[in-house]
N, C-alpha and C positions, 0 to 999 in steps of 0.2 A: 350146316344147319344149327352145331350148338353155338357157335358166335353169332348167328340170328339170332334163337329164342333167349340168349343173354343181354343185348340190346331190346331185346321188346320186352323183357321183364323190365331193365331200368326205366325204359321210358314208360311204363303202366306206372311203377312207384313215382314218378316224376308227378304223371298226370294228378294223380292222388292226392301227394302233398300240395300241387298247385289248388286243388281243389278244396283241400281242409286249409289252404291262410285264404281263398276266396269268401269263404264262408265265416270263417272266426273271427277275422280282423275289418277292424272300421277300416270305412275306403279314404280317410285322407291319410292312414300308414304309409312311409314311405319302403319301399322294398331295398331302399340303400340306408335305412336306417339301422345301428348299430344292432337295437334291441329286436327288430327283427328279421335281419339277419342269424342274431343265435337263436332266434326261431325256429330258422329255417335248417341251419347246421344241426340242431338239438331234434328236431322231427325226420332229419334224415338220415342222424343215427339211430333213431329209435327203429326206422325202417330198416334200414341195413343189419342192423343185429337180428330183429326180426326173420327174416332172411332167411339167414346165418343159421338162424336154432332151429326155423323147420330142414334148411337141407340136412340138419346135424341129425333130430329126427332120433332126438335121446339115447342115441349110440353112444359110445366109448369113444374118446379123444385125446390128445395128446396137450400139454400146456408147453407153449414157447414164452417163456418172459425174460424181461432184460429190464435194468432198472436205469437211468441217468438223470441228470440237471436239465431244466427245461428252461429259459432265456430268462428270469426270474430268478432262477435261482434256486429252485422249490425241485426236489426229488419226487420222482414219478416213474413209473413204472407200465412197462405196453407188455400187451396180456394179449397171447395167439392161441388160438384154438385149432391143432391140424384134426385134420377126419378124412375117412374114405367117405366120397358122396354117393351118390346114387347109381351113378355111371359107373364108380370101380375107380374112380381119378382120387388123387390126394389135394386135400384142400387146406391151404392156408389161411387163414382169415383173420385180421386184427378184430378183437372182440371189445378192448377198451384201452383209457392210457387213465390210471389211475394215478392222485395225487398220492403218495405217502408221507409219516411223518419222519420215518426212518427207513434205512435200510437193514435193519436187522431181521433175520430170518422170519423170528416170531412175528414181527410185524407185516413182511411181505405174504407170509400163510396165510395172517387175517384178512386181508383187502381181496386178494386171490380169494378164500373162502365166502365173502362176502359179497364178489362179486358175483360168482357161483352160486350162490341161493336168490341172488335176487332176480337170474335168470331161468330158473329152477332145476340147473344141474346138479347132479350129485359129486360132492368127490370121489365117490368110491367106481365113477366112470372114468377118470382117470387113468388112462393106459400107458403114459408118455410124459416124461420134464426134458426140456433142453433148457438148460442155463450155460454161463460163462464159467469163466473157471476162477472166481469170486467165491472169498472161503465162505462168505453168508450165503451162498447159493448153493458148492457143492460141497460143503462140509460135510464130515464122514459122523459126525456126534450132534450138533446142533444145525447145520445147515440146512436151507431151507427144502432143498430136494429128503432129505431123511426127516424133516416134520410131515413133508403131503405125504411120503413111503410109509407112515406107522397109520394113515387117516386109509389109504388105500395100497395096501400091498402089491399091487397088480403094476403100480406109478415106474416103472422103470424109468431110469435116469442115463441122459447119454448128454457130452460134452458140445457145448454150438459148434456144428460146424463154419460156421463167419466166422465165430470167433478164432480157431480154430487159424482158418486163411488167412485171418487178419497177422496171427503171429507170425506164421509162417511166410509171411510177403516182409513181417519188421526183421525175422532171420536172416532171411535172404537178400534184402537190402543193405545188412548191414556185411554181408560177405561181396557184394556185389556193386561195385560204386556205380554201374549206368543204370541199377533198377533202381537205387538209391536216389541217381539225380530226374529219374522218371517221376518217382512218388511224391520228391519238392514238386517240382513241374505241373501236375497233374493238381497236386495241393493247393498251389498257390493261383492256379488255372480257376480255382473253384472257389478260392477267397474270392475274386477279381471279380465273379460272375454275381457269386453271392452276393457281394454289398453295392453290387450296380443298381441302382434305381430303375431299370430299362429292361 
């Protein structure tokens, strides 16, 4: 029954947005056109985050963020919001992927902070940080887990577990020459598929 009412929620928000570009947009717009197409992207994140903040439903949450290079070249950073929902389930939900201009703690607090009011969370809901093990993230003096900890004491801070895996699979491959020639294999399985056109 809940993987029902999950599909008939999407398709109501489907119907919706199809009905607000029926309405806004002149009819010779093409639906394969660039500009709206981010239309259509941009209106269907506004729904999905939408979503998102009534299941949240102003409760206490936890922040998952990781920051990297996006194919440009430009530092950005994805911002998770976990929650218990309604049901008692734990929910993961990407809530944005923000440009930054750096990765220095103070910087990453601001965007995080500002993403948060503009959705109109508080930090001091705040119950949770998972980062990497990035001294601008778990710094014990200036990192950015100890800047949200002084905004909301509550912010407990725990180490990603991916990341985490991640190390521990590069341990172990390197004690291990057949997991070793597994993760080339597997790697280069995934270049191959990646830059295929097909």
């Amino acid at each position: 029954g809940n993987f029902l009412e999950i599909i008939s929620w999407y398709a109501n928000k489907c119907d919706k947005i199809r009905d607000y570009f029926l309405e806004h947009t002149p009819l010779n717009d093409q639906m394969n056109s660039p500009m709206i197409q981010k239309d259509i992207v941009s209106a269907c994140k506004i729904e999905t985050v939408k979503a998102i903040l009534e299941e949240l439903n102003g409760d206490y949450f936890a922040l998952l963020v990781d920051e990297s290079f996006d194919v440009s070249h430009k530092e950005q950073m994805a911002i998770v919001l976990c929650y218990i929902d309604r049901m008692r389930f734990v929910m993961e939900r990407l809530i944005d992927i923000v440009h930054v201009e750096d990765t220095s703690a103070s910087s990453l607090k601001e965007a995080i902070f500002n993403l948060l009011a503009q959705h109109s969370l508080s930090p001091s809901s705040v119950r949770g940080q998972c980062y990497d093990g990035a001294s601008n993230m778990q710094g014990e003096i200036n990192g950015l887990k100890m800047l949200i900890r002084r905004e909301s004491k509550s912010a407990h801070s725990i180490h990603c577990f991916a990341h985490q895996l991640q190390l521990t699979l590069v341990g172990v491959s390197k004690k291990c020459v057949e997991v070793g020639k597994l993760v080339v294999l597997v790697s280069n399985i995934f270049n191959v598929l990646e830059s295929s056109f097909k």
